[in-house]
C-alpha positions, -999 to 999 in steps of 0.1 A, spaced: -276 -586 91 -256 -571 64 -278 -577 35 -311 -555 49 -288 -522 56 -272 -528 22 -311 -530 9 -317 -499 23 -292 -483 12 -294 -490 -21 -338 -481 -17 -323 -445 -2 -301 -441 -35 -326 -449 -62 -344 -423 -44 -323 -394 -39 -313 -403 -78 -349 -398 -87 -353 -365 -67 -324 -353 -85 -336 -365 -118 -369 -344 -112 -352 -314 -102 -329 -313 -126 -361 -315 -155 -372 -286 -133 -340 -268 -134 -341 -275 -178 -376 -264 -179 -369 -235 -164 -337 -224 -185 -358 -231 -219 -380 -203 -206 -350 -182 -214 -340 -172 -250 -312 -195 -266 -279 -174 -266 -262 -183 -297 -227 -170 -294 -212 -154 -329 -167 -147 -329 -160 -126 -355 -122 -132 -359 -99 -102 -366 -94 -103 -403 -135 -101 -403 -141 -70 -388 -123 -34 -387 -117 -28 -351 -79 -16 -345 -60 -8 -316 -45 20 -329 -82 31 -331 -86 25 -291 -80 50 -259 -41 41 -248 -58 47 -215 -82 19 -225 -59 -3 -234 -39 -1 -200 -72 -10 -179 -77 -41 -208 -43 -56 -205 -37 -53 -167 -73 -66 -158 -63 -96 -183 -31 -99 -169 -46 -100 -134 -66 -132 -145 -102 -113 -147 -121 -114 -181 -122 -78 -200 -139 -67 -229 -144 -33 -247 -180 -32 -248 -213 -8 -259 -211 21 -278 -175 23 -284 -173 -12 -303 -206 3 -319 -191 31 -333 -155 15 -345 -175 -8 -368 -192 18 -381 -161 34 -392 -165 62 -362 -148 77 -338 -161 66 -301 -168 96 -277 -156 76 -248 -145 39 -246 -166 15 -216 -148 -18 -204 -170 -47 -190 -150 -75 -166 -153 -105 -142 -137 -83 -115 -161 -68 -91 -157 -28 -85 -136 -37 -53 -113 -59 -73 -110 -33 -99 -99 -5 -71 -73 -24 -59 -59 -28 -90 -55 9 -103 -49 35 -76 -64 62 -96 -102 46 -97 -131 55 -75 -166 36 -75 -195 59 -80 -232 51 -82 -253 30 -57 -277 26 -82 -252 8 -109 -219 4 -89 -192 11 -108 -153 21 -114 -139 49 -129 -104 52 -139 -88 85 -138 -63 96 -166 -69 130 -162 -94 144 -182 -102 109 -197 -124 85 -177 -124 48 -184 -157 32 -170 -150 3 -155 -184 -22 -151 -187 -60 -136 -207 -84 -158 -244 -84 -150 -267 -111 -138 -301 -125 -139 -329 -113 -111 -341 -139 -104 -312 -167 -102 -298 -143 -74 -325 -142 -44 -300 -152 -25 -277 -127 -29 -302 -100 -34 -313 -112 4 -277 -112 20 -265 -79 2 -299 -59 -9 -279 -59 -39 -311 -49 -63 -342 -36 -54 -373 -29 -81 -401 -5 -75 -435 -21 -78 -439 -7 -109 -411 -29 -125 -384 4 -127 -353 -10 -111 -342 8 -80 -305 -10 -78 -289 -35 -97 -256 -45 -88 -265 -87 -92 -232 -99 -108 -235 -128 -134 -212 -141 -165 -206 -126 -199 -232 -145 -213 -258 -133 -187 -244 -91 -194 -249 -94 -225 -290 -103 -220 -289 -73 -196 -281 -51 -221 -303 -26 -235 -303 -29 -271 -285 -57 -295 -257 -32 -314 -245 -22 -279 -237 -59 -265 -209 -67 -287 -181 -74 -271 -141 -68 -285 -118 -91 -265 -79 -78 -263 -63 -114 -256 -77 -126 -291 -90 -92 -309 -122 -109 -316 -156 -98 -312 -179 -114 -296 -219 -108 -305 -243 -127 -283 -275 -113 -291 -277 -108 -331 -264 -75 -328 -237 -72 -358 -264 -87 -381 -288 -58 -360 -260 -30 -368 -253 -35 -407 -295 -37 -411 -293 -2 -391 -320 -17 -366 -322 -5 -332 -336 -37 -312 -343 -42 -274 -328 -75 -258 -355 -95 -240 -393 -82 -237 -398 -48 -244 -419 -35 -220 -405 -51 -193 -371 -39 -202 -388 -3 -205 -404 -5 -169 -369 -16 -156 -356 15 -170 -376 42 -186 -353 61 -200 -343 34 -226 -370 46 -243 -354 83 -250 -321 64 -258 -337 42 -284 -351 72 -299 -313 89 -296 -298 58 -313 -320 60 -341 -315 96 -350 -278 96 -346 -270 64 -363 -297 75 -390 -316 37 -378 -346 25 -376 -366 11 -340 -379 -22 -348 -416 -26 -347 -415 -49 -314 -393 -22 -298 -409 5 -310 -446 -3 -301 -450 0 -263 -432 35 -262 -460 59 -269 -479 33 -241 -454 39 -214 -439 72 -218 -456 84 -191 -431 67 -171 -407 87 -173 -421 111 -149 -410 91 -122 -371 93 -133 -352 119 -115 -358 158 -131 -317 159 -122 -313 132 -148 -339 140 -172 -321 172 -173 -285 151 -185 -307 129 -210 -320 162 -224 -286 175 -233 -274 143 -250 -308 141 -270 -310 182 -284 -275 191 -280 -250 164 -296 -251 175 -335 -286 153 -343 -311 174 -321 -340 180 -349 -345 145 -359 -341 134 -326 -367 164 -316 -391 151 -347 -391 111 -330 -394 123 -296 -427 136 -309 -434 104 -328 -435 85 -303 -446 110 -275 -420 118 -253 -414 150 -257 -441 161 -233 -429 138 -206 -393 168 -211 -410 195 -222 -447 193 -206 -452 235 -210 -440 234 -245 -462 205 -250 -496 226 -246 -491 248 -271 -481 226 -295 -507 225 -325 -520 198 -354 -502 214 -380 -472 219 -358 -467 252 -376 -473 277 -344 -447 301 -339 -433 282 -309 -430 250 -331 -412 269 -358 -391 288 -326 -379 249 -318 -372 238 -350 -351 265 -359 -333 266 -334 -327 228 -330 -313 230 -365 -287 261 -357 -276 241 -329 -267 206 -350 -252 235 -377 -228 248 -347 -218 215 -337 -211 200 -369 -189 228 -377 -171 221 -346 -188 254 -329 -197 259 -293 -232 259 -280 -249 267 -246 -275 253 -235 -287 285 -217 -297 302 -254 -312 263 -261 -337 268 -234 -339 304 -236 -351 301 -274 -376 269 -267 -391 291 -235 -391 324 -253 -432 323 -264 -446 309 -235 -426 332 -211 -441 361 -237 -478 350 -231 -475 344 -191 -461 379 -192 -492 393 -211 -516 376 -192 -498 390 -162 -500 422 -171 -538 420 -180 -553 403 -145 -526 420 -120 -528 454 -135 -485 456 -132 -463 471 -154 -449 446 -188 -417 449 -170 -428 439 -134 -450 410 -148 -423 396 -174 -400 394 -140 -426 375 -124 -437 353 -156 -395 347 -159 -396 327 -126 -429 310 -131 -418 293 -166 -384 281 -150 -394 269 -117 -424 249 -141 -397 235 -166 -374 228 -138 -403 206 -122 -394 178 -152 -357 190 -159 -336 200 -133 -317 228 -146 -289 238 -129 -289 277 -112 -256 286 -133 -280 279 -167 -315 298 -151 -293 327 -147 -278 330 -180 -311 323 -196 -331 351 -174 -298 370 -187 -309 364 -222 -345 372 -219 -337 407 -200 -314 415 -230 -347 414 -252 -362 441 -232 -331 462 -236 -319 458 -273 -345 481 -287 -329 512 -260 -298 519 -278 -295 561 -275 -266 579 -261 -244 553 -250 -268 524 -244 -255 503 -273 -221 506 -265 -232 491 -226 -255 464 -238 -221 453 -264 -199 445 -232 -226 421 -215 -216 388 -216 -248 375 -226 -250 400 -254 -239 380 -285 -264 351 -275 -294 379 -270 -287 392 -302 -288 356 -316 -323 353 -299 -330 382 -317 -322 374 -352 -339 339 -349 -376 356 -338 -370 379 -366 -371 354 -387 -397 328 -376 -418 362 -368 -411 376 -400 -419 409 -379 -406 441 -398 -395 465 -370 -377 434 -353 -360 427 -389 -348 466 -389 -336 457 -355 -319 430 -356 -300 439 -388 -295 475 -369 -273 455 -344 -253 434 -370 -243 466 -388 -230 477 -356 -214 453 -343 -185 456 -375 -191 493 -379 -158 515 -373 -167 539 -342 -167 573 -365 -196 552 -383 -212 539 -352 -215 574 -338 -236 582 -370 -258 550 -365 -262 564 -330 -272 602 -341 -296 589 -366 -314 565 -345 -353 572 -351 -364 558 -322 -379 594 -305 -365 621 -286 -338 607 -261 -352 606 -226 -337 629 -200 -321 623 -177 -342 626 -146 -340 657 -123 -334 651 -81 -358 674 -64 -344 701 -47 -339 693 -11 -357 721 11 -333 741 35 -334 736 70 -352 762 93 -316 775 113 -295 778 78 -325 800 69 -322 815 98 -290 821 91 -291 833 57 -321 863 70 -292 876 101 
């Protein structure tokens, strides 16, 4: 009786061996799919990545994660830069802790973002992003069922990712190859998964995985491929480069609050012409700028083009030299011409006065703009600040000029000034301009000449009150 249950037995084990056997080929064919990760350590005499180059404040979150027994790494843009021989903006940390792990480790973080959860750590002023390794889609249904820990829209742009994975898994989540290498404090190595050292001294910007699918996960790594290239003075590789133009009309479904963030990182961090001349390569400067767009011409010499360019170029001038900049004399400068030709147009069909319609043409071109970009109220009114100033520079009798010189906006409306002067080449608003920058460093005996000569007509007068007519009983009155 023993020998039949043995037999079965051992028929049940040759067959859950076989199942296993075809599930794992399954499980193989389905991991060949993926690309082979071929890990690359760059030991520390090979590279030129210090820690005396490195946030103390960085450091701290590195060595107490580590000595806490998660995996940390300096990652992205700040090992980018240090190999490059620059200085990081801002240093990002990636780890095998999850954001909850990571709170109760350093009392001064918070987790922000549903989207992308994440940990900051406060040190003051200086914020050390804190972010758990990545994972595959779909090798996580189950957790994505349990947690609704990602969602994508149907038209591939991720809605939430927080699917947690290993470090080999983050760094295929990345966006492009020179941001996923990875600097390790327990060894001081770097670690390069994906080809991107090789990537970085070719100057190649290169997208990690399929392009287009990477692009419909996330639109707007289309706008920071563009950005990389024109800071690091790159160039997008043909595979990345190609389905941009295609898809840029994605974008219009990203947030106009964050467009509004990517535009200021893409015109205002010291690289904003060549990064203006690429967005227009490739087509998504409409998706930003959609009014500016329509009056662009096939020369691209219209006054508005030569308006952007110029200014773009001041701006990267100011910053390079360590200058401020605002972006409310940005968009004020980019929006002047159309704002001018809504105003005329205004004043032609409606019959109202130039000033009444260049009120009215004032909020039509910002509430359009802001439709794409979400500029913040606090930057609308400074600009509508800057364009009133235009109307007002050319009054300066009596003691006009001295009012319109304590505005706080006046130094940027001047600006404005000199810059259509010169794409203009307009000879009344040359006289003016350079009218206003001799008074500005004139003495006040000599700015009371300026004044007295002025040839701009008779000054008006001031306006006479009507005489109020007497009542009936004071005249009354007045006759006993």
């Amino acid at each position: 009786m023993i020998f039949p249950s043995l037999s079965r037995c051992i028929i049940f084990t040759r067959v859950a061996n076989f199942c296993r056997k075809v599930l794992n080929r399954e499980n193989d064919l389905v991991v060949s799919e993926e690309p082979p990760q071929h890990l690359t350590v760059i030991p520390r005499d090979q590279h030129n990545i210090s820690r005396s180059d490195i946030s103390d404040n960085a450091l701290k979150v590195l060595y107490r994660l580590n000595k806490a027994g998660f995996e940390a790494y300096l990652v992205g843009g700040g090992v980018r830069d240090l190999l490059l021989g620059k200085k990081p903006k801002d240093f990002d940390i990636t780890t095998s802790a999850t954001p909850e792990q990571v709170r109760k480790l350093f009392r001064n973080c918070r987790l922000v973002g549903r989207r992308f959860r994440l940990a900051h750590v406060m040190f003051g002023p200086e914020v050390i992003e804190v972010a758990t390794f990545r994972g595959h889609h779909d090798q996580h249904q189950e957790q994505q069922e349990a947690k609704n820990s990602s969602q994508q829209a149907q038209s591939g742009m991720l809605l939430r990712d927080n699917i947690f994975g290993s470090i080999e898994e983050d760094a295929q989540r990345r966006d492009f190859s020179i941001n996923s290498l990875y600097y390790s404090i327990s060894d001081f190595t770097v670690r390069d998964y994906t080809n991107g050292l090789n990537d970085l001294r070719q100057g190649v910007i290169r997208m990690i995985g399929d392009p287009e699918t990477r692009y419909r996960e996330d639109p707007v790594r289309m706008l920071r491929a563009v950005r990389f290239a024109a800071k690091l003075n790159m160039t997008v590789s043909p595979e990345t480069a190609e389905p941009i133009p295609r898809l840029a009309s994605l974008l219009h479904d990203i947030p106009a609050a964050r467009m509004f963030e990517e535009s200021l990182k893409l015109l205002q961090s010291g690289y904003g012409y060549p990064t203006y001349k690429m967005l227009c390569e490739y087509q998504l400067f409409q998706p930003l700028f959609p009014l500016l767009s329509r009056h662009f011409t096939a020369d691209g010499n219209s006054t508005l083009e030569r308006m952007i360019a110029q200014v773009l170029k001041n701006t990267d001038q100011r910053l390079q030299n360590n200058m401020r900049v605002n972006p409310a004399f940005l968009f004020a400068a980019m929006l002047w011409y159309p704002l001018i030709e809504h105003a005329q147009k205004l004043a032609q069909e409606s019959g109202l006065t130039y000033f009444d319609a260049f009120s009215l043409a004032m909020n039509d071109v910002l509430d359009e703009q802001c439709r794409s970009l979400a500029i913040p109220k606090r930057i609308t009114s400074l600009v509508r600040d800057i364009w009133m100033l235009q109307m007002r520079l050319s009054r300066r009798q009596g003691k006009r000029a001295y009012k319109l010189m304590e505005h706080p906006k006046f130094r940027a409306a001047y600006d404005l000034l000199c810059l259509r002067a010169e794409i203009e080449n307009h000879q009344e608003l040359l006289r003016l301009a350079q009218w206003w920058g001799e008074f500005q460093v004139a003495a006040p005996p000599q700015q009371q000449a300026m004044l007295r000569t002025l040839d701009d007509g008779p000054t008006p007068h001031r306006r006479s009150r009507p005489r109020r007519s007497r009542k009936p009983n004071a005249a009354r009155r007045d006759q006993a």
